[in-house]
PDB file of N, CA, C and O in Angstrom:
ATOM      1  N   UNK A   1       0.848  -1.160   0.000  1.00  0.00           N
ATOM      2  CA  UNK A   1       0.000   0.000   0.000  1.00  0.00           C
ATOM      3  C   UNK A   1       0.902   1.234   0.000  1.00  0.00           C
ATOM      4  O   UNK A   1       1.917   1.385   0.680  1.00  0.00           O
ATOM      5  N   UNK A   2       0.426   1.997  -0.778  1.00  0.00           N
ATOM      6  CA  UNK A   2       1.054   3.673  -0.520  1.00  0.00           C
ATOM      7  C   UNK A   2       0.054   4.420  -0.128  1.00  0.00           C
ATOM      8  O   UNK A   2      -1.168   4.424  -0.276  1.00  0.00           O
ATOM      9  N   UNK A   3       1.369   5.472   0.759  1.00  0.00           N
ATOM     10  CA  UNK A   3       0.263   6.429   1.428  1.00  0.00           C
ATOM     11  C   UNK A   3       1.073   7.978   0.505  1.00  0.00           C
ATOM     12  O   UNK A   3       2.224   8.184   0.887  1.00  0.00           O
ATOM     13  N   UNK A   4       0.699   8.687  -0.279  1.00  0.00           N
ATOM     14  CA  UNK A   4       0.881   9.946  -0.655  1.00  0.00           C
ATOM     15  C   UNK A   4       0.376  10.730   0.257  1.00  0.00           C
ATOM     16  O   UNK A   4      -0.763  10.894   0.696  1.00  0.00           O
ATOM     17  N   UNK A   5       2.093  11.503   0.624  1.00  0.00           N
ATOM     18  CA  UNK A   5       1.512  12.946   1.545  1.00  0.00           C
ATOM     19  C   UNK A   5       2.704  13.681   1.095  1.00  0.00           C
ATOM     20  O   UNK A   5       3.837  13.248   0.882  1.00  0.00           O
ATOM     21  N   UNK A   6       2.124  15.160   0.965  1.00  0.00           N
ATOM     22  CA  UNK A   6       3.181  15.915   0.245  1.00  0.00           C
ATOM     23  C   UNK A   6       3.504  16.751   1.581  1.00  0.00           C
ATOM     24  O   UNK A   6       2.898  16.942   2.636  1.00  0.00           O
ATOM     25  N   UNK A   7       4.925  17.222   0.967  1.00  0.00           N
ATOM     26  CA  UNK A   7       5.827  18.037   2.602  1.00  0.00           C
ATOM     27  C   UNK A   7       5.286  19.133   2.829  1.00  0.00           C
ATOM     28  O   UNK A   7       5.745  19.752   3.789  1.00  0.00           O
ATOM     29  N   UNK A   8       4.502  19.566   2.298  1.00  0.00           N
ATOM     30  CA  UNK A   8       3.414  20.482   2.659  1.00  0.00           C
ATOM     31  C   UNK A   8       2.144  20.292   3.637  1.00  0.00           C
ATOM     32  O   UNK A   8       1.455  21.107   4.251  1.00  0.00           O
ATOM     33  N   UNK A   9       2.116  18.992   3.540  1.00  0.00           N
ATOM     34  CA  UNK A   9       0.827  18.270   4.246  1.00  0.00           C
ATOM     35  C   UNK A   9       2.107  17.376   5.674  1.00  0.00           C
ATOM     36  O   UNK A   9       1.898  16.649   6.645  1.00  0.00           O
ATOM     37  N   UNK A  10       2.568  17.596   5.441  1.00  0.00           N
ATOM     38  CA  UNK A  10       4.145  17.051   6.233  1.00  0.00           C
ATOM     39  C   UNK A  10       4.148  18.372   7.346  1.00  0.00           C
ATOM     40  O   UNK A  10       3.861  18.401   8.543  1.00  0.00           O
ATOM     41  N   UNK A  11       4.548  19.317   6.514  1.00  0.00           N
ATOM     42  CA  UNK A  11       4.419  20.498   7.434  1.00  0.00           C
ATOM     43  C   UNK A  11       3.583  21.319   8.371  1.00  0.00           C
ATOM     44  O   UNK A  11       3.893  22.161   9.213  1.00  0.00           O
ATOM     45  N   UNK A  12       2.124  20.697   7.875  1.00  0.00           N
ATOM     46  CA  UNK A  12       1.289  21.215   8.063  1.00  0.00           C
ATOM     47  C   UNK A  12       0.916  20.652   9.767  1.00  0.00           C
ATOM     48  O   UNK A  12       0.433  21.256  10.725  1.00  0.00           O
ATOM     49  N   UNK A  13       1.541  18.785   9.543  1.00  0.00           N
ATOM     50  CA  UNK A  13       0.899  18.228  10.319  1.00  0.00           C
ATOM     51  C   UNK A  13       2.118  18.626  11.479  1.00  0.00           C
ATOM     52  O   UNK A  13       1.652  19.085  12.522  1.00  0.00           O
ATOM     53  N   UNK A  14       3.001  18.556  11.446  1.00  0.00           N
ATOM     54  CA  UNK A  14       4.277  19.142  12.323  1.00  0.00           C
ATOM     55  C   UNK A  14       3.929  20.159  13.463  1.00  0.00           C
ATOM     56  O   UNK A  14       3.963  20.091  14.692  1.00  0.00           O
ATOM     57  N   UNK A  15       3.478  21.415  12.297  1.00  0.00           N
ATOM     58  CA  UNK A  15       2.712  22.518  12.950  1.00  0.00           C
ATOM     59  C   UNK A  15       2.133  21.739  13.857  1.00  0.00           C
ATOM     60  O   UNK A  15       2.731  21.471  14.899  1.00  0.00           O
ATOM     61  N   UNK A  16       1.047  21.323  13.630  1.00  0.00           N
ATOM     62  CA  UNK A  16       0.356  20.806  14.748  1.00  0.00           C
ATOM     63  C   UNK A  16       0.250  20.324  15.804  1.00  0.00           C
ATOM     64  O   UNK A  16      -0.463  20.536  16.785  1.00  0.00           O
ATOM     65  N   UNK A  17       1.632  19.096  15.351  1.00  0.00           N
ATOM     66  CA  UNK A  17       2.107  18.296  16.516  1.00  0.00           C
ATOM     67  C   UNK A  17       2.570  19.447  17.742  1.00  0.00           C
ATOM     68  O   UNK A  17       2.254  19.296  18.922  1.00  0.00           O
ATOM     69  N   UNK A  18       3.326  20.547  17.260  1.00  0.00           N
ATOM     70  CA  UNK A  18       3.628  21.764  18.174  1.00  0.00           C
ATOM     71  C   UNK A  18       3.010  22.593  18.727  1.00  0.00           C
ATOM     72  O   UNK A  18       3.297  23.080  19.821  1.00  0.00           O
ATOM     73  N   UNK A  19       2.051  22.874  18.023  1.00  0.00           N
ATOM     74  CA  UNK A  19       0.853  23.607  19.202  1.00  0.00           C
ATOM     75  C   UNK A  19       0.431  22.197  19.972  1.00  0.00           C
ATOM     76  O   UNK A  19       1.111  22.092  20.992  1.00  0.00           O
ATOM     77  N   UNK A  20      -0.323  21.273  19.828  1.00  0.00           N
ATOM     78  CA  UNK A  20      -0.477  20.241  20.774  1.00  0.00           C
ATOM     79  C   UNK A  20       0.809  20.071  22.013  1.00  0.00           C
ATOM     80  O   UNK A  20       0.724  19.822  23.215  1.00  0.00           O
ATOM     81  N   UNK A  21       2.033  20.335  21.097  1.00  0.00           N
ATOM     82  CA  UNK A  21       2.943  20.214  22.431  1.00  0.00           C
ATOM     83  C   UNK A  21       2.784  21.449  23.343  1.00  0.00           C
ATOM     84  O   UNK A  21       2.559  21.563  24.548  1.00  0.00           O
ATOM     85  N   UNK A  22       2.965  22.267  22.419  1.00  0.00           N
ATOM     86  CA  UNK A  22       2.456  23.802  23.500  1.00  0.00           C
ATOM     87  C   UNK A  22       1.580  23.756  24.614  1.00  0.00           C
ATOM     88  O   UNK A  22       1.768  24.264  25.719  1.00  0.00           O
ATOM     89  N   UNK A  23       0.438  22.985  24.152  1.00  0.00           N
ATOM     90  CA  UNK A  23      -0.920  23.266  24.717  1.00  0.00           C
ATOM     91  C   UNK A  23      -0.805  22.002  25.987  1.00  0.00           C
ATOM     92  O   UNK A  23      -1.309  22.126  27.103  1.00  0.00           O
ATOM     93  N   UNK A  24      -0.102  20.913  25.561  1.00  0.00           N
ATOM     94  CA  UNK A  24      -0.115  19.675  26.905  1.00  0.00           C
ATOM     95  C   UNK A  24       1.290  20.657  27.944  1.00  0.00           C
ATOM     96  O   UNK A  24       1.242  20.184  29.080  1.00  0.00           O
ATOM     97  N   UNK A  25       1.923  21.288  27.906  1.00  0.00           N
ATOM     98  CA  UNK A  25       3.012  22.020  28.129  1.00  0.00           C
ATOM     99  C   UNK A  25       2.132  23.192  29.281  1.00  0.00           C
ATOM    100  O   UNK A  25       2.710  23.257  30.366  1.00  0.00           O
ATOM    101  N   UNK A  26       1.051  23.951  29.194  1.00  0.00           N
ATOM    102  CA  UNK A  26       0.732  24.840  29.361  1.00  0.00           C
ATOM    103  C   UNK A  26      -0.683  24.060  30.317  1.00  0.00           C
ATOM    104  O   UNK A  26      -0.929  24.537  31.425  1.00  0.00           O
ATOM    105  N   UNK A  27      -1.438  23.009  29.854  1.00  0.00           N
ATOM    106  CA  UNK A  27      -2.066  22.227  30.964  1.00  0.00           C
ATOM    107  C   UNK A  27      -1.068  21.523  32.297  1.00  0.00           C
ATOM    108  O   UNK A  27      -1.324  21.382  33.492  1.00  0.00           O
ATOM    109  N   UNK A  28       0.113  21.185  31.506  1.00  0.00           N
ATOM    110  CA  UNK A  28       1.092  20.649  32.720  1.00  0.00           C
ATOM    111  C   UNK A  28       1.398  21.470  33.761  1.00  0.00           C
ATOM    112  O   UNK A  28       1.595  21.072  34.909  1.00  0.00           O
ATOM    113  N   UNK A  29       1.475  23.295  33.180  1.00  0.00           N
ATOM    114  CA  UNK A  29       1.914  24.380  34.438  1.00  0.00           C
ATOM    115  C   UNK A  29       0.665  24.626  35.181  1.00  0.00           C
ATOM    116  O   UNK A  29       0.809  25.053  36.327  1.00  0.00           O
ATOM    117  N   UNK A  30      -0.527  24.438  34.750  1.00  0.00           N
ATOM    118  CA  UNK A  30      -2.015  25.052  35.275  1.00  0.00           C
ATOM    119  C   UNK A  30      -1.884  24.053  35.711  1.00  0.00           C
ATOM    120  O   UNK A  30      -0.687  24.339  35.677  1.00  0.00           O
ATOM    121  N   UNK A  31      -1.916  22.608  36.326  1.00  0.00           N
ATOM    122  CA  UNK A  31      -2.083  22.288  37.240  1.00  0.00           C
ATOM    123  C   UNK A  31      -1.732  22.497  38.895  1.00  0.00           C
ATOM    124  O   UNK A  31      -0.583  22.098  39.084  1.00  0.00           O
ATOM    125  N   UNK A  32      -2.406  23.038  40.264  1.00  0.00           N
ATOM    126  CA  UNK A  32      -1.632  23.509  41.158  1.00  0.00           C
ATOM    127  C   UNK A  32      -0.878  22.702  41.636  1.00  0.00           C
ATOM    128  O   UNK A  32      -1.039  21.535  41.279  1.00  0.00           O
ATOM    129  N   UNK A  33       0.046  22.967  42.462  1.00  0.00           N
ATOM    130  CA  UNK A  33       0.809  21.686  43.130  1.00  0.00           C
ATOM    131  C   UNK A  33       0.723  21.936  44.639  1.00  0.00           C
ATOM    132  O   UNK A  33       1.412  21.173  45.316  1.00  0.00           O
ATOM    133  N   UNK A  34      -0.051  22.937  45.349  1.00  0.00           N
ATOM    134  CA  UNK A  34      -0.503  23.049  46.763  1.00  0.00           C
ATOM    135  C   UNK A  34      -1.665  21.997  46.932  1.00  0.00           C
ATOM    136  O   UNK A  34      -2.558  21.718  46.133  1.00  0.00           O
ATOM    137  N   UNK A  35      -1.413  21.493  48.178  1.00  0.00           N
ATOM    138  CA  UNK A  35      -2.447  20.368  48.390  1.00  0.00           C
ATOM    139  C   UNK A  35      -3.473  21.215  49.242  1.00  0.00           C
ATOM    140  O   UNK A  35      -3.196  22.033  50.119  1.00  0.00           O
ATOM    141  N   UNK A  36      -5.076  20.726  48.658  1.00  0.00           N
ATOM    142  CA  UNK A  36      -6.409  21.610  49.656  1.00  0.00           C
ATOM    143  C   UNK A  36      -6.215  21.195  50.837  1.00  0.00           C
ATOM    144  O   UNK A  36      -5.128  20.869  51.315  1.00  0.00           O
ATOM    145  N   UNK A  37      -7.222  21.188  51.347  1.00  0.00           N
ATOM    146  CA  UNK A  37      -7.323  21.009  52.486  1.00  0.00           C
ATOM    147  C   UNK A  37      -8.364  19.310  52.949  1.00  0.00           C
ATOM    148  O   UNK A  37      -8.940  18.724  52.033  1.00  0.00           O
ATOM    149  N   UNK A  38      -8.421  18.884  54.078  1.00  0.00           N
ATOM    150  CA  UNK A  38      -9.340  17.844  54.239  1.00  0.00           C
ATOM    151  C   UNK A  38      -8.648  16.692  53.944  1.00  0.00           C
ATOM    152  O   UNK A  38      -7.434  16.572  53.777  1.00  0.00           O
ATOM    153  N   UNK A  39      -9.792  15.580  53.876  1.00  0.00           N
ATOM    154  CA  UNK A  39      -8.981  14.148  53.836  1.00  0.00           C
ATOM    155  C   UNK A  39      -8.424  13.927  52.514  1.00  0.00           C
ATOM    156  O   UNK A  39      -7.483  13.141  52.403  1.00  0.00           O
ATOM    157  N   UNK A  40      -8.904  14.539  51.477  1.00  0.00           N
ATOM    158  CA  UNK A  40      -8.334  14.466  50.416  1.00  0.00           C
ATOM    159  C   UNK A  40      -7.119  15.111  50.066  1.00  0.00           C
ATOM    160  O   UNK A  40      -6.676  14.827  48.953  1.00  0.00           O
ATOM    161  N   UNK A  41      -6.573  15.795  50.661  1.00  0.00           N
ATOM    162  CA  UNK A  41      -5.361  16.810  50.447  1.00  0.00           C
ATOM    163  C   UNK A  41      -4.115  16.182  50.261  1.00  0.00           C
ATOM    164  O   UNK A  41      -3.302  16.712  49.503  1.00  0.00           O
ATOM    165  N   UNK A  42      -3.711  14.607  51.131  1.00  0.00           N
ATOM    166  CA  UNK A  42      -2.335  14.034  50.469  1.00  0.00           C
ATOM    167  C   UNK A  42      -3.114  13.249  49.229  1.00  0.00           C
ATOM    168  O   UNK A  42      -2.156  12.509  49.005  1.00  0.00           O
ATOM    169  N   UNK A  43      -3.740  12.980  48.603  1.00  0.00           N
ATOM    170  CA  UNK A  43      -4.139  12.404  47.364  1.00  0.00           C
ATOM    171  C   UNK A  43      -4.541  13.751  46.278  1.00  0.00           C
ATOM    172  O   UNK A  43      -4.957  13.419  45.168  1.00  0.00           O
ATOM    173  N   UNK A  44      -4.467  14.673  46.466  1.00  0.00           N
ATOM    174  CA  UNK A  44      -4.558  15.786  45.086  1.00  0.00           C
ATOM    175  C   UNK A  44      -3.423  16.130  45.225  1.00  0.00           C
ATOM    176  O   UNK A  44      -3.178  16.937  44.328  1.00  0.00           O
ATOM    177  N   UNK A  45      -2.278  15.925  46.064  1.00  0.00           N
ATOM    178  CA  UNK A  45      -0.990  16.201  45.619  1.00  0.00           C
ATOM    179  C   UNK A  45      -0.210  15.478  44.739  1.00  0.00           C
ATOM    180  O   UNK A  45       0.492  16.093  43.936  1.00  0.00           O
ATOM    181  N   UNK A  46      -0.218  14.242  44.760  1.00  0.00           N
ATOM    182  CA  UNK A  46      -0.525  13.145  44.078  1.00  0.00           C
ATOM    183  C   UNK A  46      -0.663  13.111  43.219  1.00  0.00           C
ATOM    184  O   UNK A  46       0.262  13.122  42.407  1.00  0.00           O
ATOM    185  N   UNK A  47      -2.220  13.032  42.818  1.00  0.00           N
ATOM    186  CA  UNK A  47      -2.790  13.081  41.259  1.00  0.00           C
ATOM    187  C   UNK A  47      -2.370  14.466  40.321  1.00  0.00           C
ATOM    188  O   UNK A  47      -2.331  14.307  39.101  1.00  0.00           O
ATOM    189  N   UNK A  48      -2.021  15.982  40.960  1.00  0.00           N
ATOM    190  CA  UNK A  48      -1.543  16.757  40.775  1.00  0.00           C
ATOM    191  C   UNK A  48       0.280  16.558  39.684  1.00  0.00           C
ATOM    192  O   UNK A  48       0.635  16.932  38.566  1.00  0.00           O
ATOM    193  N   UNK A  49       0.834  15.922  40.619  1.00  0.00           N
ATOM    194  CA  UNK A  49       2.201  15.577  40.141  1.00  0.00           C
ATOM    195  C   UNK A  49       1.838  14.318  39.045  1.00  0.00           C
ATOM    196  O   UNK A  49       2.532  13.934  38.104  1.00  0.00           O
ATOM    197  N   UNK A  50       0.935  13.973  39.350  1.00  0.00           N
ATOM    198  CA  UNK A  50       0.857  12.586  38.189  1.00  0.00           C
ATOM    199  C   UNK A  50       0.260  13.401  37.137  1.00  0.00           C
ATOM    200  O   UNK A  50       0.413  12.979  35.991  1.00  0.00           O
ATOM    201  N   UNK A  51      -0.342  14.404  37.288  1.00  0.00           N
ATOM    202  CA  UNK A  51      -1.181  14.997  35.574  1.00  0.00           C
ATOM    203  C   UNK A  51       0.217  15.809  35.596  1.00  0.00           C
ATOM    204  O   UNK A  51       0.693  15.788  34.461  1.00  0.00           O
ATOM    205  N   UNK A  52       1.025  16.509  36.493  1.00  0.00           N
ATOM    206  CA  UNK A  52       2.311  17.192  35.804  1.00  0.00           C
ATOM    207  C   UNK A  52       2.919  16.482  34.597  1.00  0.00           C
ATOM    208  O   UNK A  52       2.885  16.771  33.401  1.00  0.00           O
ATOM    209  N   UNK A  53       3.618  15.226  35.413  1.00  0.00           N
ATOM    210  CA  UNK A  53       4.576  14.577  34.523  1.00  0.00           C
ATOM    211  C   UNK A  53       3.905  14.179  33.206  1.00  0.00           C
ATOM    212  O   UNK A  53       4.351  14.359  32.073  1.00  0.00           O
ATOM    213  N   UNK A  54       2.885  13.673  33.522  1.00  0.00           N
ATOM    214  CA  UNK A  54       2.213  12.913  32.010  1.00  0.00           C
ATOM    215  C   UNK A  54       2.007  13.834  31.441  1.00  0.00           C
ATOM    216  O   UNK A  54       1.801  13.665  30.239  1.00  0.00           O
ATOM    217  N   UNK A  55       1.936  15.641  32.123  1.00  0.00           N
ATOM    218  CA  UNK A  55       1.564  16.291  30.270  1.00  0.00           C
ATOM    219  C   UNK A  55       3.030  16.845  30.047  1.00  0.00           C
ATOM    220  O   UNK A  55       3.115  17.585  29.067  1.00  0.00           O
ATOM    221  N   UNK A  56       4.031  16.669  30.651  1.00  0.00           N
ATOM    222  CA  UNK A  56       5.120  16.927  30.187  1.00  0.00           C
ATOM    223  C   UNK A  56       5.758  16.246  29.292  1.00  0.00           C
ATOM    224  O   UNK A  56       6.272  16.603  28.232  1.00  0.00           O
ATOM    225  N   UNK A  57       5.647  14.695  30.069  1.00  0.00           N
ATOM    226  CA  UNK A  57       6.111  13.629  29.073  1.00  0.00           C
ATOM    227  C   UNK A  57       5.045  13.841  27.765  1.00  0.00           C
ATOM    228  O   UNK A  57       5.597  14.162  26.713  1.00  0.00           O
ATOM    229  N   UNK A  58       3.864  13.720  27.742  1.00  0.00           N
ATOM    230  CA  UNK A  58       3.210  14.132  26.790  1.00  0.00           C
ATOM    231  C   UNK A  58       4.165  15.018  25.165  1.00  0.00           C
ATOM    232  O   UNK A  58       4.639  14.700  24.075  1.00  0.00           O
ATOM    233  N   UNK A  59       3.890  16.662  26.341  1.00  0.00           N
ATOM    234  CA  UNK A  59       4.363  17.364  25.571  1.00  0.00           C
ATOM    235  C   UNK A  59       6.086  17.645  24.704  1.00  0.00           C
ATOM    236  O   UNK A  59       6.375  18.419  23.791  1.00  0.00           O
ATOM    237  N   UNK A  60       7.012  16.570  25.531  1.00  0.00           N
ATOM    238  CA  UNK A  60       7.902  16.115  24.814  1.00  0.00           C
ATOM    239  C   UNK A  60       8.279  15.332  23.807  1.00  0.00           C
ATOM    240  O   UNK A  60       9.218  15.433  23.017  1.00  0.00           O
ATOM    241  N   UNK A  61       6.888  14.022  24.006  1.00  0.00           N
ATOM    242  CA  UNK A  61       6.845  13.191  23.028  1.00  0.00           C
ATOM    243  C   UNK A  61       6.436  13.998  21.443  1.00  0.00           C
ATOM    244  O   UNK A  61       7.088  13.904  20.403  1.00  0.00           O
ATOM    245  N   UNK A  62       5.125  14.812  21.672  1.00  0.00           N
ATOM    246  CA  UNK A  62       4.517  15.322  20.809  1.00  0.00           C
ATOM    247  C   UNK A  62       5.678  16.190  19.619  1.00  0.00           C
ATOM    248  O   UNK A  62       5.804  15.976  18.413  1.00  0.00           O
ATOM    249  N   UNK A  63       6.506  17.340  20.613  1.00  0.00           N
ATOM    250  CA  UNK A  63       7.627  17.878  19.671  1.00  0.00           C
ATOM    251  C   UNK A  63       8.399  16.917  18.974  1.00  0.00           C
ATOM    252  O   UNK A  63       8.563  16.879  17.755  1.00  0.00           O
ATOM    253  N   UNK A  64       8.961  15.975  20.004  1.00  0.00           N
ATOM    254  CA  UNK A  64       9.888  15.194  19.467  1.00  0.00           C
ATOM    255  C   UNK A  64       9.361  14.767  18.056  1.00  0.00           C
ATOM    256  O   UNK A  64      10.054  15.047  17.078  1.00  0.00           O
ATOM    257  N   UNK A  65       7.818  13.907  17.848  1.00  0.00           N
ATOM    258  CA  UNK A  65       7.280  13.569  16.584  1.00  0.00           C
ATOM    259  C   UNK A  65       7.113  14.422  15.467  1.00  0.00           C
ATOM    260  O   UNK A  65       7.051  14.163  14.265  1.00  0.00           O
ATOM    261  N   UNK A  66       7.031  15.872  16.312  1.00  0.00           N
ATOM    262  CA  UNK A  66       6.680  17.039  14.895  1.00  0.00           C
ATOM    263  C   UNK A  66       8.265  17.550  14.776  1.00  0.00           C
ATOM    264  O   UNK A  66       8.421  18.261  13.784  1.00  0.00           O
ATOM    265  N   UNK A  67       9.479  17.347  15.570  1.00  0.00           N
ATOM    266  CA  UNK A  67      10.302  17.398  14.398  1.00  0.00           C
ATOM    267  C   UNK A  67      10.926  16.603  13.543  1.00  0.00           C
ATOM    268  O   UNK A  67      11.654  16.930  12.606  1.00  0.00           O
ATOM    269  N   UNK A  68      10.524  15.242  14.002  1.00  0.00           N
ATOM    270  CA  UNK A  68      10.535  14.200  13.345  1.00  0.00           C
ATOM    271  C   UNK A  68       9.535  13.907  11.531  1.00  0.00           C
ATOM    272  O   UNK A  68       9.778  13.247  10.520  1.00  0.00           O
ATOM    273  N   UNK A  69       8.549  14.717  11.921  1.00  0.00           N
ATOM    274  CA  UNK A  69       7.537  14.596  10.320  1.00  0.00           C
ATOM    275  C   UNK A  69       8.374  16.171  10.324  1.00  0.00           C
ATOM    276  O   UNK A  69       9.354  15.683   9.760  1.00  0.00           O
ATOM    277  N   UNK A  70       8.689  17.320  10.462  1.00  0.00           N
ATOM    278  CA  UNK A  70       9.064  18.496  10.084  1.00  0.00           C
ATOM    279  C   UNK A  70      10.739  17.984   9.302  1.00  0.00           C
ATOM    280  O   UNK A  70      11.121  18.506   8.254  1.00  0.00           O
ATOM    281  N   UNK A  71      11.566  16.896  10.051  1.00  0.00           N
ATOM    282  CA  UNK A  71      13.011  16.446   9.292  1.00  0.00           C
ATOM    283  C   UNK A  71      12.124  15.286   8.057  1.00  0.00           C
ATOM    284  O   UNK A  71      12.756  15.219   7.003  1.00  0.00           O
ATOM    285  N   UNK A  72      11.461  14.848   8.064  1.00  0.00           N
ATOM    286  CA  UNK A  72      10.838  13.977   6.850  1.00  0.00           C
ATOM    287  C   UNK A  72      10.657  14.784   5.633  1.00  0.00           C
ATOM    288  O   UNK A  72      11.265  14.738   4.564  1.00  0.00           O
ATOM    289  N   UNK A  73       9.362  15.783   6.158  1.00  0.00           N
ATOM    290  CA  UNK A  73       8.945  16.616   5.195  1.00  0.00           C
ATOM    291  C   UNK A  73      10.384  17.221   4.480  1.00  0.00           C
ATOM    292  O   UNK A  73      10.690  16.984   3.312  1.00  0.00           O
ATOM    293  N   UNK A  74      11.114  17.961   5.320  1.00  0.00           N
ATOM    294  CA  UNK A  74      12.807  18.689   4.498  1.00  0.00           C
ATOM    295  C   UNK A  74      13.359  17.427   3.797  1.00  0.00           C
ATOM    296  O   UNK A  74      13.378  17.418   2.566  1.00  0.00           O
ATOM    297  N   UNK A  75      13.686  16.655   4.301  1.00  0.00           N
ATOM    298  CA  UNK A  75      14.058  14.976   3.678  1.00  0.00           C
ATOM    299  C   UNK A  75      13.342  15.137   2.215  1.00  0.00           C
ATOM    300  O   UNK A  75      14.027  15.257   1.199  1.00  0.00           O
ATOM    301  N   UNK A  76      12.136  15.131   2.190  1.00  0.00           N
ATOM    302  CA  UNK A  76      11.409  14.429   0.991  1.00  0.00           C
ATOM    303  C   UNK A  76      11.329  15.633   0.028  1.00  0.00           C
ATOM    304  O   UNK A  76      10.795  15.599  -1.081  1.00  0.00           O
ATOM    305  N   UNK A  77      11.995  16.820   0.656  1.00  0.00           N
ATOM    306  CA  UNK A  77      11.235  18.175  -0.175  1.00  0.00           C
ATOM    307  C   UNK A  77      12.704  18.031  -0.524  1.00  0.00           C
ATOM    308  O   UNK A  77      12.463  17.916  -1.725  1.00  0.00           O
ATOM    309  N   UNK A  78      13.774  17.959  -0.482  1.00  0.00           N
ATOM    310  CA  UNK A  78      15.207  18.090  -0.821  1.00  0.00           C
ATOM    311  C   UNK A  78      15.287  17.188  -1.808  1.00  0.00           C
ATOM    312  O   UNK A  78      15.786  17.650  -2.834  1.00  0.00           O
ATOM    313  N   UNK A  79      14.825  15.557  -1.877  1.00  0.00           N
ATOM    314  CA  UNK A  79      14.844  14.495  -2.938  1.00  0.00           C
ATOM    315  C   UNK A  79      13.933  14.855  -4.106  1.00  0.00           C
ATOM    316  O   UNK A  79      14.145  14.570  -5.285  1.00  0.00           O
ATOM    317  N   UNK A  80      12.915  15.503  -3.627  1.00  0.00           N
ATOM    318  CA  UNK A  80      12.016  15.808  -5.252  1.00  0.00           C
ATOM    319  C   UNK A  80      12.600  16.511  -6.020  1.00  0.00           C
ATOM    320  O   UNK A  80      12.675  16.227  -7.216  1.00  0.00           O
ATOM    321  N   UNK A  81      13.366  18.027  -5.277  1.00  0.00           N
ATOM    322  CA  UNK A  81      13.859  19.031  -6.217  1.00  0.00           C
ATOM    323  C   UNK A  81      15.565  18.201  -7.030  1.00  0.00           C
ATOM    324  O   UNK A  81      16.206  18.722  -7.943  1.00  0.00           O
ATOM    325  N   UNK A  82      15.915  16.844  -6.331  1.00  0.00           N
ATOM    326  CA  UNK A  82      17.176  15.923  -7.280  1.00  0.00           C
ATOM    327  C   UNK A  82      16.392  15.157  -8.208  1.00  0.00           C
ATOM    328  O   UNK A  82      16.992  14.919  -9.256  1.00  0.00           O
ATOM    329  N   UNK A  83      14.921  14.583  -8.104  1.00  0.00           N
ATOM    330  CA  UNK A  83      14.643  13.755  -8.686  1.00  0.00           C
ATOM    331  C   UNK A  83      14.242  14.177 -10.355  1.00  0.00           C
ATOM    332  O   UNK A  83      13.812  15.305 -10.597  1.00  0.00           O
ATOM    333  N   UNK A  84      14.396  13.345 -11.248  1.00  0.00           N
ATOM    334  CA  UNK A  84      13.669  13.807 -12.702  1.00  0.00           C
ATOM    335  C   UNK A  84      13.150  12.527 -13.330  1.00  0.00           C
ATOM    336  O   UNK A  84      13.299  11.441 -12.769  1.00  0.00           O
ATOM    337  N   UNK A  85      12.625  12.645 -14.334  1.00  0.00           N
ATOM    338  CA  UNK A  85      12.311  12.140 -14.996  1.00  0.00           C
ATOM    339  C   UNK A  85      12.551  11.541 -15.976  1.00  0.00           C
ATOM    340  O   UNK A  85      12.684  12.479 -16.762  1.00  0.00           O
ATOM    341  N   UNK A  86      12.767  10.361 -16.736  1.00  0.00           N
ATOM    342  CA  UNK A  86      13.723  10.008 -17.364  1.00  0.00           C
ATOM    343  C   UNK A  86      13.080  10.416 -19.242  1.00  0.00           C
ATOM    344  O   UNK A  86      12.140  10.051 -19.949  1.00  0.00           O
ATOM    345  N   UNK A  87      13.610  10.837 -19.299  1.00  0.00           N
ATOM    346  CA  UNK A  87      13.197  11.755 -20.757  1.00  0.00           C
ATOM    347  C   UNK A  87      12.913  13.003 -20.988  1.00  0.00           C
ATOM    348  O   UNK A  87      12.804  13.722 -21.981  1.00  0.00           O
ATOM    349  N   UNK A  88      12.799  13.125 -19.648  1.00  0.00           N
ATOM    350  CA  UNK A  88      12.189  14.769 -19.331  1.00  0.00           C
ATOM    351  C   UNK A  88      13.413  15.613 -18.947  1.00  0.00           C
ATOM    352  O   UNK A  88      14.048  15.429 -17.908  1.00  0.00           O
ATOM    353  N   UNK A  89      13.719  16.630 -19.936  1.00  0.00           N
ATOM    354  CA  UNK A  89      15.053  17.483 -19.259  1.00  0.00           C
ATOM    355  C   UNK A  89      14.140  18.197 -17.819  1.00  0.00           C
ATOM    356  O   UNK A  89      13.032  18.701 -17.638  1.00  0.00           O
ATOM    357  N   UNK A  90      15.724  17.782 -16.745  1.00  0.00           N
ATOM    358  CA  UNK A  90      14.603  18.535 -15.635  1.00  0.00           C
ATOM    359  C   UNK A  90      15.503  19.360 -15.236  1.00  0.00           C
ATOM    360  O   UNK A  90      15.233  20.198 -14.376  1.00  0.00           O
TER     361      UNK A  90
END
């Protein structure tokens, strides 16, 4: 099977992956890390640090992938402008 996606549609999706990282990045700081008050207060410190890390790790994974399709897209946009056609002056 082929999948056609042009480095434009490469780029596009990159973008994206980066605001998504932005945005799990920016839920990770809005979470508080003061514990309330009551019986629940050592368990929202807790779940607090557990939504930290996971939107951090999150938001690292996410960049890491959009510069990963952002080095594809340059990859594939660098081989088209070598590639030609065989008969075709290119």
């Amino acid at each position: 099977m082929a999948i056609e996606v042009t480095p434009a549609q490469l780029y596009a999706l990159a973008s994206s992956l980066a605001a998504a990282a932005e945005r799990a990045r920016q839920v990770a700081g809005a979470v508080p890390g003061a514990p309330v008050g009551g019986p629940l207060g050592a368990a929202t410190v807790g779940f607090g640090e557990s939504v930290r890390t996971a939107g951090h790790c999150l938001a690292g994974e996410l960049s890491w992938l959009g510069e990963a399709v952002a080095a594809a897209a340059d990859s594939w946009q660098r081989l088209d402008g070598t590639l030609t056609v065989p008969g075709v002056p290119g």
